[in-house]
Backbone as CSV, one residue per row, in Angstrom:
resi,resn,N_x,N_y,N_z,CA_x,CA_y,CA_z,C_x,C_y,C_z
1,UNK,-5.465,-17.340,-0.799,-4.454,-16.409,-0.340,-5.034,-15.000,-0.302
2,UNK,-4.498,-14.022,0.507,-5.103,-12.681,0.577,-4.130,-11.923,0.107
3,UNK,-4.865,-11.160,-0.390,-4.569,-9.943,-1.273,-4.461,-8.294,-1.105
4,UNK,-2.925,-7.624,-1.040,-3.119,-6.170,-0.490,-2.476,-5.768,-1.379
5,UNK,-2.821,-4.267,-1.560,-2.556,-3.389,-2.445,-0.882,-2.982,-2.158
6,UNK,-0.119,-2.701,-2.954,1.327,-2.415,-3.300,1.714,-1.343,-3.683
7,UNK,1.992,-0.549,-3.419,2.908,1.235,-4.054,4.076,0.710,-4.902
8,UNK,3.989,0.951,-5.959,5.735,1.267,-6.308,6.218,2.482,-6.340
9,UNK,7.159,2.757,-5.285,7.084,3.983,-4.836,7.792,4.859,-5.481
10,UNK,8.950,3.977,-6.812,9.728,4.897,-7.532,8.426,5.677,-8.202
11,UNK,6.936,5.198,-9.313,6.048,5.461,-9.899,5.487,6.258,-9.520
12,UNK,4.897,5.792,-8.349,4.182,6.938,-6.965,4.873,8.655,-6.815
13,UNK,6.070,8.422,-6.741,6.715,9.408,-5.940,6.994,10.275,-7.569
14,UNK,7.083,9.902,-8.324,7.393,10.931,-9.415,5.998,11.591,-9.808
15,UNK,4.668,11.550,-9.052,3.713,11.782,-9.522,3.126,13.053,-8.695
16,UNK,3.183,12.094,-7.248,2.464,12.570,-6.166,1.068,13.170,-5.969
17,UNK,0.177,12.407,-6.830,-0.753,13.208,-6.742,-2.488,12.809,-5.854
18,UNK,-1.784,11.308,-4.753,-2.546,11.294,-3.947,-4.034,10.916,-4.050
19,UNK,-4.325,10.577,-5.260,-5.656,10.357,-5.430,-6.586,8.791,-4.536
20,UNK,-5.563,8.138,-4.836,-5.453,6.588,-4.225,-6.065,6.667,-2.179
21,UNK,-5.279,8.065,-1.486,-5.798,8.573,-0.372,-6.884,8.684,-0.541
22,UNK,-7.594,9.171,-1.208,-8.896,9.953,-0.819,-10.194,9.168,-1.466
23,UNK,-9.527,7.927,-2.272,-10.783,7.367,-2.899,-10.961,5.772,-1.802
24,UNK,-9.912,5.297,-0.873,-10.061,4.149,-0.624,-10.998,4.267,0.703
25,UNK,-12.170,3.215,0.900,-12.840,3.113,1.761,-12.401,2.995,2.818
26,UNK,-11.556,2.044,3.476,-11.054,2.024,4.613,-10.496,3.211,5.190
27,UNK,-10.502,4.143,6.462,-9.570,5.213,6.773,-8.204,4.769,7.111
28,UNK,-7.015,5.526,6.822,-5.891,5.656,7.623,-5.161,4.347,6.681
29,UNK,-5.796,3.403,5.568,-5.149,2.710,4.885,-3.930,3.025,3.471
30,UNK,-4.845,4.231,3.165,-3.190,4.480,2.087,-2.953,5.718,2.641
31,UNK,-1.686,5.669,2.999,-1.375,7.164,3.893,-0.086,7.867,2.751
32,UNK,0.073,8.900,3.052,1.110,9.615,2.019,2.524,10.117,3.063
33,UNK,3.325,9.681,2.520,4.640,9.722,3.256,5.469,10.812,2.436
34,UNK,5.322,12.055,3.228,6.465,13.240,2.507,7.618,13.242,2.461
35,UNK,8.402,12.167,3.164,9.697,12.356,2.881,10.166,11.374,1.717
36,UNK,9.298,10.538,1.387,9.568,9.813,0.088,8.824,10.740,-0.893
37,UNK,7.927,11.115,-0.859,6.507,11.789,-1.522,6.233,10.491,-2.442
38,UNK,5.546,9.613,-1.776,4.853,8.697,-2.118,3.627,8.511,-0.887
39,UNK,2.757,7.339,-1.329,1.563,6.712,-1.145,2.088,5.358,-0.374
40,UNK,1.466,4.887,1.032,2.300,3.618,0.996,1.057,3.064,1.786
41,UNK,1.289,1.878,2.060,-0.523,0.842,2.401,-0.104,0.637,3.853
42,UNK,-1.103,0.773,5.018,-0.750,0.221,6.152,-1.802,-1.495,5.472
43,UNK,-0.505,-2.180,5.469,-1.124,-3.768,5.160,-2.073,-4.189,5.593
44,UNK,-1.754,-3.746,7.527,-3.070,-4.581,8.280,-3.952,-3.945,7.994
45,UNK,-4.250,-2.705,7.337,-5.579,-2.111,7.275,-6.785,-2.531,6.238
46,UNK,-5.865,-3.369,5.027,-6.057,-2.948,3.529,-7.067,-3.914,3.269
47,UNK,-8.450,-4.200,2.921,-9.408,-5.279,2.695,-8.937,-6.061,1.641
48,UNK,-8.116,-5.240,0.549,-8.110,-6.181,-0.677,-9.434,-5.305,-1.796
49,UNK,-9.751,-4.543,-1.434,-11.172,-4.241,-2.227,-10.863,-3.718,-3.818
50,UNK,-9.687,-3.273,-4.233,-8.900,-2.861,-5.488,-9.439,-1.723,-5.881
51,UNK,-10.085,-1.089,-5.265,-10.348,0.493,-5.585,-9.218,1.445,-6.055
52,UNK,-7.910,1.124,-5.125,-7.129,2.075,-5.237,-6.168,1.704,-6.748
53,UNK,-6.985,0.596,-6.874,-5.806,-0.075,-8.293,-6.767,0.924,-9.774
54,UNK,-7.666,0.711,-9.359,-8.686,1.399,-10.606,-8.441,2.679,-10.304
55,UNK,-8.730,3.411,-9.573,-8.327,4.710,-9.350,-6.876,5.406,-9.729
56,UNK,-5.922,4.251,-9.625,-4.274,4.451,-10.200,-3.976,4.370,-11.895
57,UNK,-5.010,3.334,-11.879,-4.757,2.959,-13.607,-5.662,3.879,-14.613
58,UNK,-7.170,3.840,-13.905,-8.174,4.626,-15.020,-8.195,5.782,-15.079
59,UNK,-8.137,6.605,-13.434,-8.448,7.314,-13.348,-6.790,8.764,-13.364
60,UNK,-6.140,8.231,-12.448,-4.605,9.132,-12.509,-3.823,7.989,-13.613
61,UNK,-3.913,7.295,-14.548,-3.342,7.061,-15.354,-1.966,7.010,-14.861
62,UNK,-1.622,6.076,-13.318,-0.015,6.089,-13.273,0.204,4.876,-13.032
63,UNK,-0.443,3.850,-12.573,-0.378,2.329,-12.846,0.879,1.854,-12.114
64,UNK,0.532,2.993,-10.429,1.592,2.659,-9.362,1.056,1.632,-8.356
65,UNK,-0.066,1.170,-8.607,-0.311,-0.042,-7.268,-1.163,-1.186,-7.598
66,UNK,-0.692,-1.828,-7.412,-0.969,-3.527,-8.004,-1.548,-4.751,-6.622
67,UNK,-2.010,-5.551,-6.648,-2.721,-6.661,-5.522,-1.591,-7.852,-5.709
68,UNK,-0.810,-7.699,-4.783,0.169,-8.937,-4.129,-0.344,-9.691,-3.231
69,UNK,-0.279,-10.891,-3.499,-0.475,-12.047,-1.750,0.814,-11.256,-0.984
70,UNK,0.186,-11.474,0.081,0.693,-10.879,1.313,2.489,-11.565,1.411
71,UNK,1.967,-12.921,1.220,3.307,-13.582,1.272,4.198,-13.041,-0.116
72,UNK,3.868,-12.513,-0.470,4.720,-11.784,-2.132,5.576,-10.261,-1.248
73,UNK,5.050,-9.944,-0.842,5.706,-8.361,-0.449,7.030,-8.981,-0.110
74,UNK,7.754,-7.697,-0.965,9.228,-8.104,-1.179,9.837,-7.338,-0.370
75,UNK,9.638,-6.543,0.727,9.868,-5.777,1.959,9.343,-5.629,2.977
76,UNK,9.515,-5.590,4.811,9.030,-5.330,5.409,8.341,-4.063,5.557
77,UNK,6.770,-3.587,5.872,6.468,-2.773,6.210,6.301,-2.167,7.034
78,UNK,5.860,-0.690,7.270,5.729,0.366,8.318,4.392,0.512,8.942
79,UNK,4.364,0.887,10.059,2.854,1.054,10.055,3.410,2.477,10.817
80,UNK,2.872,4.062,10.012,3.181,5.175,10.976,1.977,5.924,10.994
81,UNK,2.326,6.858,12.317,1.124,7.472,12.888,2.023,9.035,13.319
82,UNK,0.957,9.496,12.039,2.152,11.430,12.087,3.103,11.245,11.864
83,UNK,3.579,10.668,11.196,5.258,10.365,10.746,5.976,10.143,11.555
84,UNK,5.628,9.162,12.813,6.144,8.620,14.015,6.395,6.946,13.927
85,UNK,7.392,6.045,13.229,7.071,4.922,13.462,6.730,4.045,14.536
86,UNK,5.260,3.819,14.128,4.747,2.868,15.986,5.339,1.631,15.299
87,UNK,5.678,0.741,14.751,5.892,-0.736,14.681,6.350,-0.993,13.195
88,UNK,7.273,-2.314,12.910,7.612,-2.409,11.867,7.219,-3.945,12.128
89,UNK,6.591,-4.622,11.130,5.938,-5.915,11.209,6.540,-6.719,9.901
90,UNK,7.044,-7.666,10.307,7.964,-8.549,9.105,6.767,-9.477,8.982
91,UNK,6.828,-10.131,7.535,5.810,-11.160,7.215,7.011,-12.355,7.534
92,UNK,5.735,-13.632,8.005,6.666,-14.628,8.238,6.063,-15.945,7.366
93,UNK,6.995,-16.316,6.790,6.193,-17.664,5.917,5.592,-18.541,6.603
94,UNK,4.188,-18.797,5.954,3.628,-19.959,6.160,4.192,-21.234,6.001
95,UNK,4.289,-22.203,6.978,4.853,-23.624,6.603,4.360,-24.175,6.102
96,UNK,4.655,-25.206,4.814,3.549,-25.810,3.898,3.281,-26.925,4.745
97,UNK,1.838,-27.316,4.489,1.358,-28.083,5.016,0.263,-27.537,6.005
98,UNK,0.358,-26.209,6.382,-0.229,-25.118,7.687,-1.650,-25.150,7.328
């Protein structure tokens, strides 16, 4: 199963301090959303590499983002560009047996 990084955005947003942006390899994958003032993952972007989890826990000590199977995300996500939503992409279950 694959694995992407998770905001909890109540944690996130009482912090705001963005570090998770600037340390993850991929570009344009953890983007910061000001009207929540949180951190949130474009999914399709996210390798799974857990940088931003060590960087949350060791380093900003706020232990706001955790590695869910994809099929775990308990909400549909956003994917925005300038605070413009281009697309909202629902996960759809795999059928067992697939």
């Amino acid at each position: 199963m694959y694995e992407v990084a998770d905001v909890d955005v109540d944690i996130c947003g009482s912090t705001s301090c963005r570090l998770c942006t600037q340390f993850c390899p991929e570009s344009n994958t953890i983007l910061f959303d000001t009207g929540r003032n949180s951190a949130y993952i474009a999914v399709d972007r996210c390798k799974g590499c857990e940088i931003c989890v060590g960087v949350c826990d060791n380093l900003a000590k706020h232990h706001a983002i955790k590695m869910v199977t994809i099929t775990h995300l308990e909400n549909p996500f956003e994917i925005r560009n300038h605070g413009f939503t281009d697309s909202i992409i629902h996960l759809i279950p795999v059928a067992n047996g697939s």
